[in-house]
Wavefront OBJ file of the C-alpha trace (Angstrom):
o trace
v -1.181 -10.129 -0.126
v 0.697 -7.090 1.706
v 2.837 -4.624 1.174
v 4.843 -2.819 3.771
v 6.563 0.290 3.185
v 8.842 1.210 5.620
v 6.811 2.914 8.556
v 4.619 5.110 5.358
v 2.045 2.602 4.116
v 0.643 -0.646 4.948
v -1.528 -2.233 1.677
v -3.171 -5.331 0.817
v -4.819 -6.904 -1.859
v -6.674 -9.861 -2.810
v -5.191 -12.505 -4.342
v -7.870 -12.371 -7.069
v -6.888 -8.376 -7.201
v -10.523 -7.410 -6.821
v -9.844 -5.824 -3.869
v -7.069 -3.132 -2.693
v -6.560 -0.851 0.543
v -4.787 0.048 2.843
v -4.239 0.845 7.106
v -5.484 4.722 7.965
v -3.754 5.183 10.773
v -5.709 8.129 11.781
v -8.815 6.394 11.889
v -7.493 2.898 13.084
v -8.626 1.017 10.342
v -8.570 -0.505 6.857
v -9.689 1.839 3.997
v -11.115 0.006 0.612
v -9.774 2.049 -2.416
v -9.227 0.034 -5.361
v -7.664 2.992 -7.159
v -4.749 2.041 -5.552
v -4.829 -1.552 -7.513
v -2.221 -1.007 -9.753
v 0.487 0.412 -7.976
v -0.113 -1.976 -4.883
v -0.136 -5.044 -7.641
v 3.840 -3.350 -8.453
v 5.241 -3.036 -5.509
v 4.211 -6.652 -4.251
v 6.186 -7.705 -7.538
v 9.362 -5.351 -6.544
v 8.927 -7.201 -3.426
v 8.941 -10.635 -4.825
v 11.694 -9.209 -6.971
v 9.672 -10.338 -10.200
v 10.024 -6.641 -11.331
v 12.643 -4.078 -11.294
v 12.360 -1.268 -8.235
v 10.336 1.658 -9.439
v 8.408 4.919 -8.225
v 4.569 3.870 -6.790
v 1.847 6.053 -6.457
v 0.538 5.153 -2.737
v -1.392 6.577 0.071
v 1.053 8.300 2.418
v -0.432 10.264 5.201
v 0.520 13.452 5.890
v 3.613 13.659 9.231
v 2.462 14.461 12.681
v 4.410 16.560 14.873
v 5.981 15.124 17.254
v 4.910 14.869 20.933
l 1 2 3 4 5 6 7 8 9 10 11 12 13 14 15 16 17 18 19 20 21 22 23 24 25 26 27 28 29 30 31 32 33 34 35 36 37 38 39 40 41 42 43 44 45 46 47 48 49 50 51 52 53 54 55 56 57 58 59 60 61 62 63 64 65 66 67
């Protein structure tokens, strides 16, 4: 499964949940951190609407400047 949030993070996780990352986009590729389990798990159920909208704790890179 995936989770998209807006243009901040892009998450997935297995559908047996033994697995969870997400897309660095400052090293062009998919970082493993299952720390991230739980609050990826939530937002693919706000998503699903299964569960009510809620604050998630997710890796959001710091903004670039602009060019």
């Amino acid at each position: 499964n995936f989770l998209r949030v807006g243009h901040l993070v892009l998450a997935y996780q297995t559908l047996d949940h033994s697995e969870t990352g997400y897309w660095d986009k400052q090293k062009q590729a998919w970082v493993v951190d299952n720390k991230y389990a739980d609050a990826v798990a939530e937002g693919i159920a706000i998503a699903n609407k299964q569960a009510a909208p809620d604050v998630l704790k997710l890796p959001v890179t710091a903004p670039e400047v602009a060019k």
